[in-house]
C-alpha positions in Angstrom: 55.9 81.5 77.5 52.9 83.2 78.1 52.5 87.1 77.7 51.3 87.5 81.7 53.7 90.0 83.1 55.5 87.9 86.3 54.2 88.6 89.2 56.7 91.1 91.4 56.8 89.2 94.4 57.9 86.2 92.8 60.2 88.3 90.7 62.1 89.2 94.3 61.6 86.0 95.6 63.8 84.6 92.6 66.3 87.4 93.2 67.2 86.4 96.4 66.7 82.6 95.1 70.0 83.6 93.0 71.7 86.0 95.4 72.0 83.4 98.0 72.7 80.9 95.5 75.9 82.8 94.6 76.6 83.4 98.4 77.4 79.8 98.7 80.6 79.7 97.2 81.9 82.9 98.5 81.0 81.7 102.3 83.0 78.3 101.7 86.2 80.4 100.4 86.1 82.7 103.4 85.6 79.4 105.8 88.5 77.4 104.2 91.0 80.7 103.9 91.5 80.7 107.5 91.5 76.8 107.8 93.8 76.4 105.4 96.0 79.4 106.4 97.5 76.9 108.9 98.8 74.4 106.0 100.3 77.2 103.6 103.7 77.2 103.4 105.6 80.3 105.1 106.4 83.3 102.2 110.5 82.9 101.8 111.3 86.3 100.7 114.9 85.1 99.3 113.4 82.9 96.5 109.9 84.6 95.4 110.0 87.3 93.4 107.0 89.2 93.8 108.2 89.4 97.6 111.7 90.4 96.2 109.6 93.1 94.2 107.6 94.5 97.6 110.6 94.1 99.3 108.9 91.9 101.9 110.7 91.1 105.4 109.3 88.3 108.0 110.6 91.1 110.5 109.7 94.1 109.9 112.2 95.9 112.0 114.9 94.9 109.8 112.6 96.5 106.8 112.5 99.6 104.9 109.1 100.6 106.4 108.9 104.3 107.5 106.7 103.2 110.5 106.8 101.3 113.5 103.0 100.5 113.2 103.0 99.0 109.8 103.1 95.6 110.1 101.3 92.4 108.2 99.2 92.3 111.5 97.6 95.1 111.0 97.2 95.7 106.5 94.2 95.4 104.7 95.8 92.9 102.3 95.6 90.3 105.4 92.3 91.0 106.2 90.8 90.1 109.7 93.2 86.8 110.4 95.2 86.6 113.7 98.1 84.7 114.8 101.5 85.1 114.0 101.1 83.5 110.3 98.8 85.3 107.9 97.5 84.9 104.8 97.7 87.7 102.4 96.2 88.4 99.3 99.7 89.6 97.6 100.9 86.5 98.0 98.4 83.5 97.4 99.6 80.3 98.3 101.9 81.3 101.0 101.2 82.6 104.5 102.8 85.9 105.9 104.7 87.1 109.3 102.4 89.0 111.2 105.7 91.3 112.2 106.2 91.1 108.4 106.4 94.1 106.0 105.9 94.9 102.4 105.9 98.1 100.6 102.1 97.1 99.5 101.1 97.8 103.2 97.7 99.3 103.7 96.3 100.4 106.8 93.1 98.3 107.7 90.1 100.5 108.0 89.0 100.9 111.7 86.4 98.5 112.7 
């Protein structure tokens, strides 16, 4: 090594060397989340416990929610997927009614 302090240019040009290096694998999990949304098996609420636990319901109208706007459509935990099968990040592995309810719902953040 030699004692020359590195030059700051090439100090940021590494930085963003490594930032976009680590921005790889996060842009491929985003791109195969929704692809793969449409092979996940549908969330049965009868056998899984954690849906047991939020007491989630594929229709929401038969739920406990205390609105008629909360809905797996619209909560932050299924981020910005559409069509009427969600993933959600409660329940990894399984996809979600978007008509659905849990008590976990969140209201997504206006865009």
């Amino acid at each position: 090594m030699s004692d020359k302090p590195m030059n700051k240019s090439r100090r940021d040009a590494v930085k963003m060397m490594m930032g976009g290096l680590a921005a790889v694998p996060l842009m491929n999990l985003v791109g195969m989340a929704a692809a793969q949304a449409e092979d996940l098996p549908h969330l049965d609420p009868a056998t899984n416990e954690t849906a047991k636990t939020l007491q989630y319901a594929e229709d929401g109208a038969t739920s406990a929610r205390p609105s008629d706007d909360q809905h797996c459509a619209n909560c932050l935990q299924s981020g910005t997927a559409t069509g009427d099968w969600l993933p959600c990040t409660l329940f990894p592995g399984y996809v979600v009614a978007a008509g659905g309810w849990c008590m976990s719902w969140v209201a997504r953040p206006p865009a």
